[in-house]
DOROKE-679336 format. One record per atom (N, C-alpha, C, O): residue in three letters; x, y, z. Coordinates in steps of 0.02 Angstrom, whole numbers, plus 50000, padded with zeros to 5 digits. Layout:
ALAXYZ ...
END
This chain:
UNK444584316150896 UNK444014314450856 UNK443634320750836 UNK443604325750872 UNK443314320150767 UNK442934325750762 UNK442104323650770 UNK441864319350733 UNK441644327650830 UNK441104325350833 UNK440604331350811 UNK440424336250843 UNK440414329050735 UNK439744333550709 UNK439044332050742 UNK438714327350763 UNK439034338750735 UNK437974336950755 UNK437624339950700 UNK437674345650677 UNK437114333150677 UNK436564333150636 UNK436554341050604 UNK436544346250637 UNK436564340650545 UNK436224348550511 UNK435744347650491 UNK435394342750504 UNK435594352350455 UNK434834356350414 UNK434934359450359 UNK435534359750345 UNK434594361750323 UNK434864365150264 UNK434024366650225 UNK433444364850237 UNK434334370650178 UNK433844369250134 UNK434014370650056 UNK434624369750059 UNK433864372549977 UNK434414369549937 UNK434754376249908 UNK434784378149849 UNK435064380149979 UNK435474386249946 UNK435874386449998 UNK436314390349978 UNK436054384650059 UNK436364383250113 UNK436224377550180 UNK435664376150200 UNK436794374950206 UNK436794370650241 UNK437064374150313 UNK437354379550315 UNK436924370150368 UNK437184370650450 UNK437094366250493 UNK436634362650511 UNK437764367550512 UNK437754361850574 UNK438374366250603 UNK438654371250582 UNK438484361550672 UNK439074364250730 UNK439404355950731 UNK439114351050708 UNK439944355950757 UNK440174351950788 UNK441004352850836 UNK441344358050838 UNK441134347150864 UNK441774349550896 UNK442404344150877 UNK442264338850849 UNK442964345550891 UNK443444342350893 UNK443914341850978 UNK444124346251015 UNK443904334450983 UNK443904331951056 UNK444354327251066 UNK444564324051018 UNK444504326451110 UNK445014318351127 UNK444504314951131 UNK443984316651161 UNK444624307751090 UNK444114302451084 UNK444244299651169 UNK444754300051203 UNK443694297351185 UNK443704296451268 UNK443654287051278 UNK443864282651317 UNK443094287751197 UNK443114280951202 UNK442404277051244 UNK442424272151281 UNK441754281551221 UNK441024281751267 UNK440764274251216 UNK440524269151239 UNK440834274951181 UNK440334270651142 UNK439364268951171 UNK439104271551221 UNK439034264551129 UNK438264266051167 UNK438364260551226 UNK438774256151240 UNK437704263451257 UNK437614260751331 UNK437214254151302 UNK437064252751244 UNK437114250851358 UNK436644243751372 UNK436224243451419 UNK436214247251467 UNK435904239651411 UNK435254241151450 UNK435324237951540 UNK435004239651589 UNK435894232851532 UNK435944230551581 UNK436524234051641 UNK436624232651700 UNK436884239951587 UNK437324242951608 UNK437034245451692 UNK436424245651698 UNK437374246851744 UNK437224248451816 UNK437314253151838 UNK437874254051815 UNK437194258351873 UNK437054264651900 UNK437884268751906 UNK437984274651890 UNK438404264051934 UNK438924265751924 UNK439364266051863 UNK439894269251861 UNK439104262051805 UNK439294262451737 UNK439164267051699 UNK439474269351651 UNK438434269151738 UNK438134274951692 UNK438484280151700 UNK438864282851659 UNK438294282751787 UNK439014288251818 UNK439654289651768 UNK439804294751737 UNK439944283851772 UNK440884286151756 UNK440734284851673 UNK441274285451644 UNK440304283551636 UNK440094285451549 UNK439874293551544 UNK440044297351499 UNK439504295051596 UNK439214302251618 UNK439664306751626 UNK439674312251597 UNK440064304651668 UNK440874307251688 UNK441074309851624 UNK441024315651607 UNK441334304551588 UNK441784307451527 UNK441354310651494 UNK441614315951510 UNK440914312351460 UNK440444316051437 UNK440834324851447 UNK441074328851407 UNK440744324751507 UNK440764332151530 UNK441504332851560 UNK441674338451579 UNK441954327651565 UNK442684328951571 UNK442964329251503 UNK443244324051488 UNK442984334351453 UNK443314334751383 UNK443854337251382 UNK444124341351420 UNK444054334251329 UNK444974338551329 UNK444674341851257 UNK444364337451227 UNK444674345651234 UNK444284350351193 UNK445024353151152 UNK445504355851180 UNK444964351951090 UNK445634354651052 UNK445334363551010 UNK444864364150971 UNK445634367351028 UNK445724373451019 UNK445934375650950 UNK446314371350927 UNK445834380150912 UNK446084384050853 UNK446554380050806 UNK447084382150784 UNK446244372750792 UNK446114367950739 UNK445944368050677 UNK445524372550685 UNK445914366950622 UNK445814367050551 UNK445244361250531 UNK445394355350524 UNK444664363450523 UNK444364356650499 UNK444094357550420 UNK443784362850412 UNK444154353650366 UNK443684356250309 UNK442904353250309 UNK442804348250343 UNK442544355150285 UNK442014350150270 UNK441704350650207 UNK441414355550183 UNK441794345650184 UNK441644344150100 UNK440734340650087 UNK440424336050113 UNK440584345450036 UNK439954344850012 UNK439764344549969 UNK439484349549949 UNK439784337449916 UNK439664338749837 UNK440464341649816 UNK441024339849834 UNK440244346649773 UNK440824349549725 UNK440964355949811 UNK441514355949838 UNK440704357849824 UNK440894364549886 UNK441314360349965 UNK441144355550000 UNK441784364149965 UNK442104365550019 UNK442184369950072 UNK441884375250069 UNK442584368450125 UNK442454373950189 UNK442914374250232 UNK443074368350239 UNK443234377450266 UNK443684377350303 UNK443564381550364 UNK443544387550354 UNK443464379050440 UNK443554382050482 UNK443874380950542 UNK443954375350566 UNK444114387750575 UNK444354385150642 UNK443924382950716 UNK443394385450736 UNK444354376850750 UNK443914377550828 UNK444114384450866 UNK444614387950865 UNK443364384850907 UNK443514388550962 UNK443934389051037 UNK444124383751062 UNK444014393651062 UNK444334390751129 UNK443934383151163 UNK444214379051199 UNK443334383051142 UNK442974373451189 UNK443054370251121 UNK442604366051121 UNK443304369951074 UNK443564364651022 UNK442634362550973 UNK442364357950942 UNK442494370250999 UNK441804369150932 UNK441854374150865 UNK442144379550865 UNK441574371850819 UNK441654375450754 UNK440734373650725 UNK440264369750734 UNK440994380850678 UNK440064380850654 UNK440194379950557 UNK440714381450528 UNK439714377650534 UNK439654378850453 UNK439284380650434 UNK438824377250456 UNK439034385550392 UNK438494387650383 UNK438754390350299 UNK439024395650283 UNK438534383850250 UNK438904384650183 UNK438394384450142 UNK437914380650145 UNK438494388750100 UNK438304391950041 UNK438264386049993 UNK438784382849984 UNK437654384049958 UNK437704377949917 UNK437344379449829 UNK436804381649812 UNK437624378349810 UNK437164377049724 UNK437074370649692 UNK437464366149706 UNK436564369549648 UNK436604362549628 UNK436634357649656 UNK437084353449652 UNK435984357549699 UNK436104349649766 UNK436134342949729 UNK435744339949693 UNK436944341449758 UNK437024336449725 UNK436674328349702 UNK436734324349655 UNK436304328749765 UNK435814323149780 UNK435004325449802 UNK434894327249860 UNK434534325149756 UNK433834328249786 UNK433324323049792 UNK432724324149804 UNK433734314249780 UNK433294310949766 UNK432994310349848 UNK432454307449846 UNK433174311849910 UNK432744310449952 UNK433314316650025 UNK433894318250014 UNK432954318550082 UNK432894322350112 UNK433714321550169 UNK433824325550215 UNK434114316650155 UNK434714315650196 UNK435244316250138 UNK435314313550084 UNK435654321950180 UNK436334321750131 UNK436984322850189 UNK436884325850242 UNK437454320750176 UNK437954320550204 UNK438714323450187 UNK439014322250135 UNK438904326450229 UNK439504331350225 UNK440154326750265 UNK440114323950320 UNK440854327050211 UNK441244325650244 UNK441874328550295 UNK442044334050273 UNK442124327350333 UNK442234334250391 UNK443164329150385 UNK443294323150396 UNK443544333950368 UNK444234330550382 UNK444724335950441 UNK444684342050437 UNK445064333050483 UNK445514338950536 UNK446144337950479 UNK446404333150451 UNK446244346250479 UNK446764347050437 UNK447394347750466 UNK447874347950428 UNK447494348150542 UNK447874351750587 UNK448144343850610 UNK447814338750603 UNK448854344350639 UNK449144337950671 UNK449184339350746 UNK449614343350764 UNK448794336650791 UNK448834336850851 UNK449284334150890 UNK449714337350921 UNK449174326550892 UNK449894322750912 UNK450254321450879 UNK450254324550826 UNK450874315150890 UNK451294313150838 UNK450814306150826 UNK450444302850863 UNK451054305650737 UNK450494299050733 UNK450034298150732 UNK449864292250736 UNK449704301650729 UNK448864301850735 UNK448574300150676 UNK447964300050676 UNK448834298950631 UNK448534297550564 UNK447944303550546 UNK447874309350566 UNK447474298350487 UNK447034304250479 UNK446214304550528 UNK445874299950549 UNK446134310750533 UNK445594311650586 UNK444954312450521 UNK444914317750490 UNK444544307250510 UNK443654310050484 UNK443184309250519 UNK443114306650575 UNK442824311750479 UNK441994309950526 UNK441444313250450 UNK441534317050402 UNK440834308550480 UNK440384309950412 UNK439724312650447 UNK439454309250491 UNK439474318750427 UNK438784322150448 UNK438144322350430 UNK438114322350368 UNK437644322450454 UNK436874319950397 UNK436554326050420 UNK436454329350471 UNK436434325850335 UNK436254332250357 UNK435474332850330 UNK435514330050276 UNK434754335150339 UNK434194334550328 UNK434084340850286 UNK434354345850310 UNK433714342050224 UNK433524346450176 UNK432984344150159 UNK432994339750116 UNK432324346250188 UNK431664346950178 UNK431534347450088 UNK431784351050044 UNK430974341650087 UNK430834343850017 UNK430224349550028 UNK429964351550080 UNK430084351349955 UNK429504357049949 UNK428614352849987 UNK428134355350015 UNK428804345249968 UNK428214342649973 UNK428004342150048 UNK427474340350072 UNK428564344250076 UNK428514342650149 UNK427504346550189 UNK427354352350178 UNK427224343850211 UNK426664347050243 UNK426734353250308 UNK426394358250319 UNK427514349450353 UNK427374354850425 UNK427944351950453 UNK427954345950463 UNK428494356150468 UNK429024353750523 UNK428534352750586 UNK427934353850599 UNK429334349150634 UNK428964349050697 UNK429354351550745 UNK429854348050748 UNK429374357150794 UNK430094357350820 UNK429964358950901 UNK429644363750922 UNK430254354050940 UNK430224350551002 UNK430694353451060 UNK431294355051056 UNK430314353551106 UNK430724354051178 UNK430864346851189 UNK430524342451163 UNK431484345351237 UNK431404338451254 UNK431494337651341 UNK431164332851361 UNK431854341251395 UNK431694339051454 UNK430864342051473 UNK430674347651456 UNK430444336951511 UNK429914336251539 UNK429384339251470 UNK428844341851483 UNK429594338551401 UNK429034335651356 UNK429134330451336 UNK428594327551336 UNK429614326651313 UNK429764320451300 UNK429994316651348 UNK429844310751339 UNK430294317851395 UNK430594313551435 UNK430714318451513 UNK431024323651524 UNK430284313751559 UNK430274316551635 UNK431034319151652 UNK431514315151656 UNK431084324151660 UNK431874324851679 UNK432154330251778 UNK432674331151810 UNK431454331851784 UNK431474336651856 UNK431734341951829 UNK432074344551873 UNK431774345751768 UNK432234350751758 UNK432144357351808 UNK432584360951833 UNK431484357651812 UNK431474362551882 UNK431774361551958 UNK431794366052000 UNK431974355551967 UNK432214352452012 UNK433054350752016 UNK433294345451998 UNK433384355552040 UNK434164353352026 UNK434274348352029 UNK434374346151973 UNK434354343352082 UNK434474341252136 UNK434354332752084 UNK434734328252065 UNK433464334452078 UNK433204326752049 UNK433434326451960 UNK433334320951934 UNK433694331351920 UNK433954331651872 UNK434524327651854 UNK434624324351803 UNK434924328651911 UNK435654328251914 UNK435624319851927 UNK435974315251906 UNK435044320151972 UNK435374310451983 UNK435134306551917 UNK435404301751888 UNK434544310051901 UNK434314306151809 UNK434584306251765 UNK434574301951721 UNK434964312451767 UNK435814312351722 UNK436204306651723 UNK436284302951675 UNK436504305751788 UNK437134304051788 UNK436864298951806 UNK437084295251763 UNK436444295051845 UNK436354287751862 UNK435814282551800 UNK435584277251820 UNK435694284751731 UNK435374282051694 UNK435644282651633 UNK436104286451620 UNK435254277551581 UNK435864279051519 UNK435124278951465 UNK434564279051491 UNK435214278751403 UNK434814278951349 UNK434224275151335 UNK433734276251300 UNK434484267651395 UNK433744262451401 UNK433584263651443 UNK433174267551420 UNK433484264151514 UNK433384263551583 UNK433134273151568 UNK432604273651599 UNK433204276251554 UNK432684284151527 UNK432214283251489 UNK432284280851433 UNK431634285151515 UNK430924281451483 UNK430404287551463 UNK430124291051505 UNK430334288351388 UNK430004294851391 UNK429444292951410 UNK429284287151425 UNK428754302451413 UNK428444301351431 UNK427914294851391 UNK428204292451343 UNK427464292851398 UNK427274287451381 UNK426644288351315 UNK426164292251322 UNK426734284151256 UNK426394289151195 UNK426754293651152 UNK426564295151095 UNK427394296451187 UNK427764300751135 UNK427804299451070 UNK427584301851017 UNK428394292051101 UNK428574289251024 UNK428094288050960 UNK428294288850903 UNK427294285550979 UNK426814286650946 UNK426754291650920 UNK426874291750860 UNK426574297350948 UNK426574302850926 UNK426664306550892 UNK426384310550853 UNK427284304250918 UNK427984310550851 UNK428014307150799 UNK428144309850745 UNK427864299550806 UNK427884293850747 UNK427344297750683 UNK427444299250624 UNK426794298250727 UNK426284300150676 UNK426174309150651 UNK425834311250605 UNK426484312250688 UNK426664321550657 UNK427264319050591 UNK427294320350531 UNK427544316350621 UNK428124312850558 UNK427864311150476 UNK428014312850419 UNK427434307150504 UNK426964302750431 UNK426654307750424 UNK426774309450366 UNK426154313250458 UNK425794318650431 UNK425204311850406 UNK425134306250430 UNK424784315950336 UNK424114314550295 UNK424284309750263 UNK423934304750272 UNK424894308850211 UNK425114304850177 UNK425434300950188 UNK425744298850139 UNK425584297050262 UNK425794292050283 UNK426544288750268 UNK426754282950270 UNK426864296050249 UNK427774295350233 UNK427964299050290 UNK427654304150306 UNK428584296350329 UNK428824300050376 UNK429154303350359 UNK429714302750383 UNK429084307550319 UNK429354313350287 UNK429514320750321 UNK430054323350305 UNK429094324350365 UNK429124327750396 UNK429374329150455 UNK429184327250511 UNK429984334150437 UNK430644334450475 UNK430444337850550 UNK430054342350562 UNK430934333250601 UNK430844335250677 UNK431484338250696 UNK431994335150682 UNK431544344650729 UNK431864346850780 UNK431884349450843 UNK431494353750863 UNK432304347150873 UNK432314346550942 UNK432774350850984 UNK433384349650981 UNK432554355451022 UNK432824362851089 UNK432754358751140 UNK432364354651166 UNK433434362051149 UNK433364360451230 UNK434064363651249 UNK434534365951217 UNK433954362751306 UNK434534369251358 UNK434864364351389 UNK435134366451440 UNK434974358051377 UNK435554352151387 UNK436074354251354 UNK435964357151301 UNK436804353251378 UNK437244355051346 UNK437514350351292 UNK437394344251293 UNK437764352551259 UNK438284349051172 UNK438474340551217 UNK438334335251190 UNK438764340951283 UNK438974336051311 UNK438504328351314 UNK438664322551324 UNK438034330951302 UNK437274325451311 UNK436984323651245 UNK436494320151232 UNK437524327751196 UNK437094324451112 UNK437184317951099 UNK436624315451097 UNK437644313551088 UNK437654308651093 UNK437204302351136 UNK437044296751117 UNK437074306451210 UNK436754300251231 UNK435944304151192 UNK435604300251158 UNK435754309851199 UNK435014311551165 UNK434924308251119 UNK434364305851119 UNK435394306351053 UNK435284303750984 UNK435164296450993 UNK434784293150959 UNK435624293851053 UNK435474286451067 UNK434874284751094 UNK434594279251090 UNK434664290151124 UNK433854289951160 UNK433404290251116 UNK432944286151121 UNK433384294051072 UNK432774295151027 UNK432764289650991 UNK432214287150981 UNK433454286050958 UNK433474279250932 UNK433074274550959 UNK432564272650931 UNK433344271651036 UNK433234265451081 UNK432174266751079 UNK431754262251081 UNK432064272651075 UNK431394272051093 UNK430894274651045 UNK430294276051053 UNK431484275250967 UNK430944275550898 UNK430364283150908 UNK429754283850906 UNK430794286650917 UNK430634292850906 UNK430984295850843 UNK431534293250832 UNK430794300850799 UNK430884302750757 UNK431554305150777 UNK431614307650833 UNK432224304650727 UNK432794307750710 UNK432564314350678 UNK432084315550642 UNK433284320350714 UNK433154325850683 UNK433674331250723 UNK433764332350783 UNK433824332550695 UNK434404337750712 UNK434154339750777 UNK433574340550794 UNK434804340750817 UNK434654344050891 UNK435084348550914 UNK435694348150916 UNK434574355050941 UNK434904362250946 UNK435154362951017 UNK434704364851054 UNK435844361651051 UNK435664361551118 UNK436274366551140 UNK436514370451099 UNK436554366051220 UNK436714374951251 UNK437314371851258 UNK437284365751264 UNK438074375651260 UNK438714375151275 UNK438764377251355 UNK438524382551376 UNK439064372851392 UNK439324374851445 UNK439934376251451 UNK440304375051403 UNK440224379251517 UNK440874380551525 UNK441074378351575 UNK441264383151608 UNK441174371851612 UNK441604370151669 UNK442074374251699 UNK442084376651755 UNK442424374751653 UNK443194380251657 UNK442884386451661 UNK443334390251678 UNK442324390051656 UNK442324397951633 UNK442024400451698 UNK441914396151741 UNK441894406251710 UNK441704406851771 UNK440994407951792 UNK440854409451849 UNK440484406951737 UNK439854404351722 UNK440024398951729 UNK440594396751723 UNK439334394751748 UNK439504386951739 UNK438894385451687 UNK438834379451678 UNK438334390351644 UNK437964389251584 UNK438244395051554 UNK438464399851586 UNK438224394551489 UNK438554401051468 UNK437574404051410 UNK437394402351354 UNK437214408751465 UNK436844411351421 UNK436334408851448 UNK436334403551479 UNK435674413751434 UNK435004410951485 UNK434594404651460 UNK434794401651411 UNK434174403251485 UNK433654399051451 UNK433344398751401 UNK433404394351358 UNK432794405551401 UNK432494407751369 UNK432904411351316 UNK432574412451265 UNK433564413451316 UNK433774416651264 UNK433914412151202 UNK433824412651142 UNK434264405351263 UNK434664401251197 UNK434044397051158 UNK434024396051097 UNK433664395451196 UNK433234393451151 UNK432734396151121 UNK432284392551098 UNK432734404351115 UNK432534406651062 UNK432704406850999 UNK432414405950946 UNK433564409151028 UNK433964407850955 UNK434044404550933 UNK434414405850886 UNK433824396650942 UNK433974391250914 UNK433514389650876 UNK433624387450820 UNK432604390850916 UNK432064391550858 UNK432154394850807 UNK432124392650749 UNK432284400150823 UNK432194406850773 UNK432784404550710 UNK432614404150651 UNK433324403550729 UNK433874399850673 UNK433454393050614 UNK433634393050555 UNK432974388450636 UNK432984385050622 UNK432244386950578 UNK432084383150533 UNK431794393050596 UNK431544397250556 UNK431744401350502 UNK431374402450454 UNK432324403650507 UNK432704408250474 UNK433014403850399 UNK433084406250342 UNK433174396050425 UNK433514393750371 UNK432984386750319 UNK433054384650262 UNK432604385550363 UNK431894382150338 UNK431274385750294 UNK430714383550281 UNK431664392950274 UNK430944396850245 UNK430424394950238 UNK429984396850277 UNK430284390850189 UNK429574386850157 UNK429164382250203 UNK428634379550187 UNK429344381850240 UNK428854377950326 UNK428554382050380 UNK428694387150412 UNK428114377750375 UNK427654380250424 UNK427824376050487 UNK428074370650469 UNK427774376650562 UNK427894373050599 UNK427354372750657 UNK427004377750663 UNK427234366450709 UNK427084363450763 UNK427494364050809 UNK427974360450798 UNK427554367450865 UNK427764369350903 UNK427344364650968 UNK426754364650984 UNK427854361150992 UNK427794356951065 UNK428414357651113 UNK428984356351093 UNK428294359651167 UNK428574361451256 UNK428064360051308 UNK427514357351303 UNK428394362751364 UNK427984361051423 UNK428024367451455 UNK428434372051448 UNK427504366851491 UNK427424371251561 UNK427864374051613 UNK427704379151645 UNK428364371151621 UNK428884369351661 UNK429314375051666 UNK429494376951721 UNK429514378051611 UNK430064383751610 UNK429774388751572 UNK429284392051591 UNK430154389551505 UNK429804397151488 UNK429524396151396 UNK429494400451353 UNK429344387851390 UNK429154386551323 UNK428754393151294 UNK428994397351255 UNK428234393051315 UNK427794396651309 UNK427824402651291 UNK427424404151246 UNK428204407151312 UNK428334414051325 UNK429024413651275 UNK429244419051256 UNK429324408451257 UNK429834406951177 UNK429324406651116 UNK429394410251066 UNK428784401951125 UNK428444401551058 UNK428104405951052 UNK427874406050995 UNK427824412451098 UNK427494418451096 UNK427994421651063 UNK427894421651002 UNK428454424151079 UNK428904428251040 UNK428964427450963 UNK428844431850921 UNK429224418750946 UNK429294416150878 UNK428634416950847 UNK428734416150787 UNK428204417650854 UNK427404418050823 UNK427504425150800 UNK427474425850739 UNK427634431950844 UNK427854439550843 UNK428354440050793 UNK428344444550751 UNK428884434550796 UNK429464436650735 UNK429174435750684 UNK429094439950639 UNK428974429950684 UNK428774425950604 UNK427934425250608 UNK427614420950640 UNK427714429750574 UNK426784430050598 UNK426584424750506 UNK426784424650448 UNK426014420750557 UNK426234414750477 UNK426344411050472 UNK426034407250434 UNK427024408650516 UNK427474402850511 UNK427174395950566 UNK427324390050556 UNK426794398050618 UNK426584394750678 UNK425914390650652 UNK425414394250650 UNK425814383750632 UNK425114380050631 UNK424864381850691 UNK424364385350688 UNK425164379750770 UNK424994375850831 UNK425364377150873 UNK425894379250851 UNK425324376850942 UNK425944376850998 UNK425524369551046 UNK424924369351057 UNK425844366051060 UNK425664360251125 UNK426044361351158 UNK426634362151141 UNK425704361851241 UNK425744363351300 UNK425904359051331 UNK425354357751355 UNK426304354851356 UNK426304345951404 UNK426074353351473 UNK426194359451471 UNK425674348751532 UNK425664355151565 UNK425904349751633 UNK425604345051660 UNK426544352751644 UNK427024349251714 UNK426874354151764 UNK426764352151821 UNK426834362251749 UNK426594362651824 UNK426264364251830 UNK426084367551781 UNK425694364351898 UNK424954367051907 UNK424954375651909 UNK424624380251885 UNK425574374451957 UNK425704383651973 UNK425674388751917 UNK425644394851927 UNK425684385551852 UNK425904389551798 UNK425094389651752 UNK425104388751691 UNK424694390451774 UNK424174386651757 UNK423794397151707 UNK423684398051647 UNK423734402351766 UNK423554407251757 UNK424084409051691 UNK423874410051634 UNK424664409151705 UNK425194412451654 UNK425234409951590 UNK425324413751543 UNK425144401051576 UNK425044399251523 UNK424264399751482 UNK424084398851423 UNK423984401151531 UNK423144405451513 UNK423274412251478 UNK423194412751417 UNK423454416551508 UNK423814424551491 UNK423894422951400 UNK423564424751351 UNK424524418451409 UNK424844416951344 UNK424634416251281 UNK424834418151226 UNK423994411651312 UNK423744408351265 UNK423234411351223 UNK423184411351162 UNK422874413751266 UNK422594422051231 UNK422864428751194 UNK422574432751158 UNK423574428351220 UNK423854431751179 UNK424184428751111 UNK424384432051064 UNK424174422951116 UNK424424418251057 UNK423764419651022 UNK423834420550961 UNK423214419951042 UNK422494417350976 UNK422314423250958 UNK421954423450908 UNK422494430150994 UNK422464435250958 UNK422824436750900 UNK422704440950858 UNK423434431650905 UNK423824431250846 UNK423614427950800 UNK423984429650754 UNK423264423950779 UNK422784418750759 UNK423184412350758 UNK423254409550703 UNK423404410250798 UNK423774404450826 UNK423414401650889 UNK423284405450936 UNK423234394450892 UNK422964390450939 UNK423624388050988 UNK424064384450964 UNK423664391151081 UNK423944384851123 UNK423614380551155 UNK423214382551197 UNK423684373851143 UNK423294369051186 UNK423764366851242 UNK424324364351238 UNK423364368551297 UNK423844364851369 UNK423804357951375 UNK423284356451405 UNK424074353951362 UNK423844345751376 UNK424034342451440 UNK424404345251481 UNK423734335051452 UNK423864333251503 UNK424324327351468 UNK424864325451491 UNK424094325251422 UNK424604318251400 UNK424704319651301 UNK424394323951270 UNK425074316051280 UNK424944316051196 UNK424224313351173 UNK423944316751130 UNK423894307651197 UNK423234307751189 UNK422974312651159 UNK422954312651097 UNK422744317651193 UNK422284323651217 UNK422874329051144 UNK422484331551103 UNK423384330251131 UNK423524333251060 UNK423514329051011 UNK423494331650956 UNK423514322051013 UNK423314318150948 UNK422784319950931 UNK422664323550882 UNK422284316950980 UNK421584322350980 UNK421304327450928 UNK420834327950889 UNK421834330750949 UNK421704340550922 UNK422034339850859 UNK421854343150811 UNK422614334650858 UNK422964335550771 UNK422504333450729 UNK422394336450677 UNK422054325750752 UNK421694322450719 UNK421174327350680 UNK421014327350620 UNK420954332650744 UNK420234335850720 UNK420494341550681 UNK420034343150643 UNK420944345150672 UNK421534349350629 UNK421614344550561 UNK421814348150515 UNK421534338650541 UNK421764337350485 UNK422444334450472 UNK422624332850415 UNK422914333650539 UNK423664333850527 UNK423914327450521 UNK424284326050475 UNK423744323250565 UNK423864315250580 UNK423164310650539 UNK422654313450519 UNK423274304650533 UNK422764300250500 UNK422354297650562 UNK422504296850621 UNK421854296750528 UNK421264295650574 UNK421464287750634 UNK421284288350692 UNK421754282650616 UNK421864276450631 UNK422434280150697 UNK422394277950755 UNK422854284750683 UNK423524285250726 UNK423074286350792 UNK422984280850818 UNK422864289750817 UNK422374290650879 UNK422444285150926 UNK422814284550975 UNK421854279850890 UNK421944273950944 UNK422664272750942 UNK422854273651000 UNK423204270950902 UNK423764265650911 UNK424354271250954 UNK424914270150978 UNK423864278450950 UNK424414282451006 UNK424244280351077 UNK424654280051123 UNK423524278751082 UNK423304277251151 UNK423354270351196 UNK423364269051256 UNK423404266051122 UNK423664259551159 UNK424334257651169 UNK424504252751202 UNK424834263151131 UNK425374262651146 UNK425574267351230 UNK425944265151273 UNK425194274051234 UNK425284276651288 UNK424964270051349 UNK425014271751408 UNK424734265151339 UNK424344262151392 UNK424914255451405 UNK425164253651458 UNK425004253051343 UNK425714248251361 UNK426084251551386 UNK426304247951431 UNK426364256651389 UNK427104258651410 UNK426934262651477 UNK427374266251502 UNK426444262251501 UNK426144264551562 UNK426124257351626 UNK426234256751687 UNK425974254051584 UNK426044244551629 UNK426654243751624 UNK426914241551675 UNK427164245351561 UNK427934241151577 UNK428134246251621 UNK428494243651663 UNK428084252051631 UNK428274256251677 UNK428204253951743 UNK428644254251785 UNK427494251251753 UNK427234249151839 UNK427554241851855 UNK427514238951909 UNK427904238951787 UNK428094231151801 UNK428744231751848 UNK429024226651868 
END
């Protein structure tokens, strides 16, 4: 199978990654699915048979592309475009064919990619951490990570509470079109895109391309590349090819958000509205202080928060969200706080 992940673009080039894999055969989870279902779905995830130095094209409009997989059966595009074929609205799609015959019989291998191209009218990307800002995950915690991994699936993972509001309403912006494109970092590996995309679905959070880290089972690293590095480069890429946006920057406390969106503010002086803080740990309390002062000398605001509330808040009084989204973020953070205790 060939499995693309979500691109970006904007109307002189397009990107995305994806891989070519033995179909395993995951399809989506259910809600009633059981702790051991989740496990051996989890399982195959991260047991891949990964096809190697492969031929894939991917067709775009009148432009074409041809590349090979890598030794883990991933390939990148990053194509040169003129004349966007379709500008009537912000999703376009690339078709991806394997040119290479793997088995006998295999017929033909496709797959189709969506790819997001910001219009000019756009007001403000939004671009997101997702363990312990959107969804509780222990990432500082090996141990409690690993069982939320593997023993839960896309329903039974419950973000934090208010998100989906939230992001609902940075989405709509002033003019009340969810127009305004979301992306999402995180240091989860390629192995977890699928269930992430099903998550953000099941719980009506904004769709949006997601930048996440390659592991190596087989290699003698078992992450290939630091924290803080990969998800610099993944901001910074998604700066680099978004020119004309300005962005909202949301992470947590937890790892090294902070000290990523300090840097990206230094690359690109300009480009930063905002940074939101979810603040998970107390310990980090002096350092994300440090930061944050060094952020407003840049003339960039960080707010440390305790819930989305408290940055609806701050978007509201910024101008960014509509006045009405506030309450319906707070009564949504308050329902999903009771089905939680049910």
């Amino acid at each position: 199978m060939i499995l693309p992940y979500m691109g970006f673009g904007n109307k002189k080039e397009i990107y995305f990654l994806g891989r070519v894999l033995r179909d395993r055969g995951i399809g989506i989870s259910q809600i009633e699915d059981n702790r051991w279902r989740n496990f051996r779905t989890m399982y195959k995830r991260f047991a891949t048979w990964e096809i190697p130095g492969v031929k894939v094209k991917a067709s775009f409009g009148s432009h074409e592309m041809v590349v090979t997989t890598d030794p883990e059966g991933y390939f990148e595009v990053r194509m040169p475009i003129e004349n966007l074929v379709d500008a009537s609205g912000p999703w376009h799609f690339v078709h991806l064919t394997l040119l290479d015959q793997v088995i006998k019989n295999q017929g033909e291998v496709t797959a189709t990619n969506s790819i997001f191209i910001p219009s000019t009218q756009v007001e403000y990307g939004v671009i997101s951490d997702i363990d312990d800002t959107i969804v509780p995950t222990g990432a500082t915690r090996l141990w409690e990570m690993l069982k939320t991994t593997f023993l839960h699936n896309a329903h039974t993972r419950l973000p934090f509470p208010g998100v989906a509001a939230f992001y609902q309403s940075l989405a709509k912006g002033m003019d009340g079109i969810e127009s305004n494109p979301f992306f999402y970092v995180s240091s989860s590996p390629w192995n977890l895109y699928d269930f992430l995309m099903e998550f953000l679905d099941v719980h009506g959070i904004p769709k949006g391309p997601l930048m996440l880290r390659d592991i190596g089972l087989s290699r003698e690293q078992f992450i290939a590349g630091s924290h803080s590095g990969h998800k610099l480069l993944q901001v910074e890429k998604i700066f680099e090819i978004e020119k004309h946006l300005k962005f909202i920057l949301i992470g947590d406390s937890g790892q090294m958000d902070p000290e990523i969106y300090l840097q990206v503010i230094k690359d690109f002086p300009g480009r930063v509205k905002m940074v939101y803080i979810r603040d998970v740990v107390q310990s980090r309390h002096d350092e994300v202080e440090a930061i944050s002062k060094e952020i407003k000398e840049l003339g960039v605001e960080l707010l440390l928060v305790k819930d989305t509330v408290e940055a609806a808040q701050h978007a509201l009084a910024k101008g960014w969200i509509l006045a009405g989204e506030v309450q319906e973020i707070a009564d949504a953070k308050t329902k999903e706080e009771e089905e939680e205790e049910e």
